[in-house]
C-alpha positions as CSV (number, residue, x, y, z in Angstrom):
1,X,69.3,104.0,8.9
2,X,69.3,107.3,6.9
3,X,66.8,108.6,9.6
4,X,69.2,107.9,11.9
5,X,71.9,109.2,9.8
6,X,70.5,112.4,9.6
7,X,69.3,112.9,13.2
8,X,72.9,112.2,15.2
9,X,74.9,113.6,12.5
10,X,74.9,116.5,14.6
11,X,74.6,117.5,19.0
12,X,71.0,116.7,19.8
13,X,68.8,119.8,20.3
14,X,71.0,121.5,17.0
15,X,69.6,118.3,15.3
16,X,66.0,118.6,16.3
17,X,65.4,122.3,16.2
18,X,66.9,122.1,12.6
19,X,65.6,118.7,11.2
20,X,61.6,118.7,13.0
21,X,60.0,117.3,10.1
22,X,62.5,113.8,10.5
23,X,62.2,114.6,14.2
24,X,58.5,114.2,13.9
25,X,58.6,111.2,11.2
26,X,61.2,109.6,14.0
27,X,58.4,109.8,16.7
28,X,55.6,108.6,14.2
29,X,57.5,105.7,13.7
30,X,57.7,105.4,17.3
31,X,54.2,105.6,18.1
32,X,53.3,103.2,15.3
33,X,55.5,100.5,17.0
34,X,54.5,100.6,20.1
35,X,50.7,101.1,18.9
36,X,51.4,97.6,16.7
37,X,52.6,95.8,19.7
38,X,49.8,96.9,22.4
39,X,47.8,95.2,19.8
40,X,50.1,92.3,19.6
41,X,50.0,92.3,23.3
42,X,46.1,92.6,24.0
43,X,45.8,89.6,21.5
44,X,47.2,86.9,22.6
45,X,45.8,84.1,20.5
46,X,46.9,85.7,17.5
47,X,50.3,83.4,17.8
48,X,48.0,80.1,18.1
49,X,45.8,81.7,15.2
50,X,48.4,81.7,13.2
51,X,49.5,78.0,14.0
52,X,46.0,77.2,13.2
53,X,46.0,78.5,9.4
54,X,49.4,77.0,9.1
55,X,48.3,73.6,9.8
56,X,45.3,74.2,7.8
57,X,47.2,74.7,5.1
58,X,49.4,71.8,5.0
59,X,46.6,70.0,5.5
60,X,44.5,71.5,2.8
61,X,45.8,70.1,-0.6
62,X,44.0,72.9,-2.5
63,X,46.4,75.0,-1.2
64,X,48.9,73.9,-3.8
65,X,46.6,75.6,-6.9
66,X,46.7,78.9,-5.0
67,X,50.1,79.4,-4.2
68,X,50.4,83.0,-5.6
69,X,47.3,84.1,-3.3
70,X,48.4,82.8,0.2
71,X,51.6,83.2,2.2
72,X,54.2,81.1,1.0
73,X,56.0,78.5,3.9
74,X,59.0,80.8,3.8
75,X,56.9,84.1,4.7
76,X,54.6,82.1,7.4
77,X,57.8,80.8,9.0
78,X,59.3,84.3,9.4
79,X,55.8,86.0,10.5
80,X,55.7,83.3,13.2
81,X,59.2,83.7,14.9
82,X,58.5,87.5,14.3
83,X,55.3,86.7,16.5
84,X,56.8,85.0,19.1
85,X,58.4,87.7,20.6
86,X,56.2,89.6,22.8
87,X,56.4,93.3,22.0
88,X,58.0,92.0,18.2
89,X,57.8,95.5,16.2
90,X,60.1,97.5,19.1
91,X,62.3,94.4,19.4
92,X,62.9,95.0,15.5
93,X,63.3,98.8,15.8
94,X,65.8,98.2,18.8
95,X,68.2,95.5,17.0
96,X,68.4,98.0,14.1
97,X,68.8,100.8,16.7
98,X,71.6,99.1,18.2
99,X,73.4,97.7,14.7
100,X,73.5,101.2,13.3
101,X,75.6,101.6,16.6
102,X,77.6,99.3,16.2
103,X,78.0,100.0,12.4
104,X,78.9,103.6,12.9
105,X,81.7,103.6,14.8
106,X,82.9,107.2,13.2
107,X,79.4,108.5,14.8
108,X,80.1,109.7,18.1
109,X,77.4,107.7,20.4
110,X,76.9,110.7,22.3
111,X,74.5,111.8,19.5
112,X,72.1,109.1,19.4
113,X,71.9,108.6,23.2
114,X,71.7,112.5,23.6
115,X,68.8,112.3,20.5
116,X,66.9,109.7,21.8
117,X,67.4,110.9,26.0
118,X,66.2,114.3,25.0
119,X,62.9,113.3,22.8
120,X,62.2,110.9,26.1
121,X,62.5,114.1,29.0
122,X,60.8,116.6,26.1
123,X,57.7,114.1,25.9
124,X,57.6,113.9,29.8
125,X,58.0,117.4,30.4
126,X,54.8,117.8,27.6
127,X,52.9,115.8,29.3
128,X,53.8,117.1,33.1
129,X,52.5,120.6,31.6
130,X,48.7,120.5,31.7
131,X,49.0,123.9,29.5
132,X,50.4,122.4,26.9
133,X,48.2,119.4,27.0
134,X,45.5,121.7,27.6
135,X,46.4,123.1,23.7
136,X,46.3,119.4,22.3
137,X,43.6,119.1,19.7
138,X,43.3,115.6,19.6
139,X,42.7,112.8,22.2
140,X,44.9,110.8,21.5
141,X,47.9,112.7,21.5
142,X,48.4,112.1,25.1
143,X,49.0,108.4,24.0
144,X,51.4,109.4,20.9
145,X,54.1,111.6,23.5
146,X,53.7,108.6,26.2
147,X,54.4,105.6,23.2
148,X,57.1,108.2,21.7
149,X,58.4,109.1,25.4
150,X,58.5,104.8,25.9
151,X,59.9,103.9,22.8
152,X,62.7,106.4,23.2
153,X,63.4,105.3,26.6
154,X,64.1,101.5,25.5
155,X,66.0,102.5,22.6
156,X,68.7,104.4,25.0
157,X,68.6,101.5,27.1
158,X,69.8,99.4,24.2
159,X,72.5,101.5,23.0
160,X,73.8,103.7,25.7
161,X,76.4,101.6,27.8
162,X,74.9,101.9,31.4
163,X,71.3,101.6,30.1
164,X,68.3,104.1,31.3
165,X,68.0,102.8,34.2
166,X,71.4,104.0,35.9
167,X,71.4,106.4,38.1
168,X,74.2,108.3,35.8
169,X,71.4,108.3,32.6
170,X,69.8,111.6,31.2
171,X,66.9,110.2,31.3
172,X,64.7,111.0,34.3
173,X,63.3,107.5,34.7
174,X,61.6,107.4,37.9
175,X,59.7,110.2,36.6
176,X,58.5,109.0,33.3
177,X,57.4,105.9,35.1
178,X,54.8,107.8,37.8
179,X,54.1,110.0,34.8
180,X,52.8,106.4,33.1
181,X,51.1,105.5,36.8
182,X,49.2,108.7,36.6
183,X,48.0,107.6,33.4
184,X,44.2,105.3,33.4
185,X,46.1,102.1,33.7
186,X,44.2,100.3,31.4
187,X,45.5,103.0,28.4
188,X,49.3,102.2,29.9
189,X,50.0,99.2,30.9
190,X,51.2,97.8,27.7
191,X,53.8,100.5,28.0
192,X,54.8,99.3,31.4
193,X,55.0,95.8,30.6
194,X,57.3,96.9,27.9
195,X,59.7,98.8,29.9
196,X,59.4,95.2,32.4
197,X,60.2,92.7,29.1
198,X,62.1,95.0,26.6
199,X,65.7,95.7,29.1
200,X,69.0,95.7,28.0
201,X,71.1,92.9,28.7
202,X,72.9,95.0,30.6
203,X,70.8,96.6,32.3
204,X,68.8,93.4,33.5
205,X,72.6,92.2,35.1
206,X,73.1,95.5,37.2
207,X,69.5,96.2,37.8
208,X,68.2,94.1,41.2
209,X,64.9,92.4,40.9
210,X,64.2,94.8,44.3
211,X,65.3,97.9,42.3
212,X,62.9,96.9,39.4
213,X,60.0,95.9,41.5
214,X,60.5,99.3,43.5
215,X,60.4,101.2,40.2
216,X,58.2,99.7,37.8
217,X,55.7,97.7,40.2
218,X,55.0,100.4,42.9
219,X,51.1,101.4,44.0
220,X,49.6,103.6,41.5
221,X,49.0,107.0,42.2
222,X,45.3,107.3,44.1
């Protein structure tokens, strides 16, 4: 929430040219999230995993003695609702998106849409620019600006009031989605399932299935 705080307290590009290092601890925190849930989403079993040990350890009476090294009933029942959602860590990050909305009624909304719209277009513009990914050092910061560019995408979805997907949003959807096509699909397609299952309310009522199959599930770029 102070994050937050600090980042729309002011008009978006004032806010990131003067506050990069949060700016850049904002996208880390992106990236981690939607690095956590491709792993939650390329496992599975983990949910039955966990419904294993649980039954394990009602079963197991030995349990009892070692209380203070296991996970108590309270924790194991929270860790397996938080596991039942498929991509859980965004789904956290965009209810607390959305309630410091909603809680900050003084902040004008412009600011966090106009935050979160601009870090989604400057990570597709990076990426459109083999020069500057030419400069990239690492491998896998290709991977950090698309989960940063994803993660800020669904986050406007769930706070602006017509969603990302309108044709009225600053954010240039249909090209951040053939930006993700042109991607290998097996290093991607976490991030377009997540754009499929992690929609607005909203959005999902004025979007058409035909619109969202025309977007999201068009041929790949050969």
């Amino acid at each position: 929430m102070a994050l937050l705080n600090a980042l729309c307290a002011v008009p978006s590009m004032e806010s990131l040219e003067s506050h990069q290092a949060l700016s850049k601890q904002f996208a880390m925190i992106l990236d981690f999230v939607l690095a956590f849930d491709d792993l939650k989403m390329t496992n599975p079993s983990i949910q039955n995993d966990f419904s294993f040990y649980r039954r394990m350890r009602t079963r197991e009476k030995s349990f009892a003695n070692m209380e203070e090294h296991t996970v108590t009933n309270e924790v194991a029942n929270r860790m397996s609702m938080f596991y039942a959602y498929p991509t859980p860590m965004l789904k956290m990050l965009s209810s607390t998106v959305s309630t410091f909305v909603q809680k900050n009624d003084a902040l004008p909304l412009e600011h966090t849409t106009d935050i979160l719209s601009t870090m989604a277009n400057l990570c597709r513009c990076m990426i459109e620019d083999s020069n500057i990914v030419a400069r990239f050092q690492q491998k896998d910061t290709v991977m950090f600006v698309l989960r940063v560019m994803v993660g800020a995408i669904i986050l406007y979805d769930h706070v602006h009031p017509v969603g990302a997907f309108h044709r009225k949003s600053c954010i240039d959807i249909k090209g951040s989605i053939k930006l993700l096509k042109e991607q290998p699909a097996v290093s991607v397609e976490t991030l377009l399932n997540a754009l499929r299952f992690l929609l607005s309310v909203p959005t999902l009522a004025k979007w058409s299935s035909y619109e969202q199959a025309k977007i999201l599930d068009s041929p790949r770029k050969r």
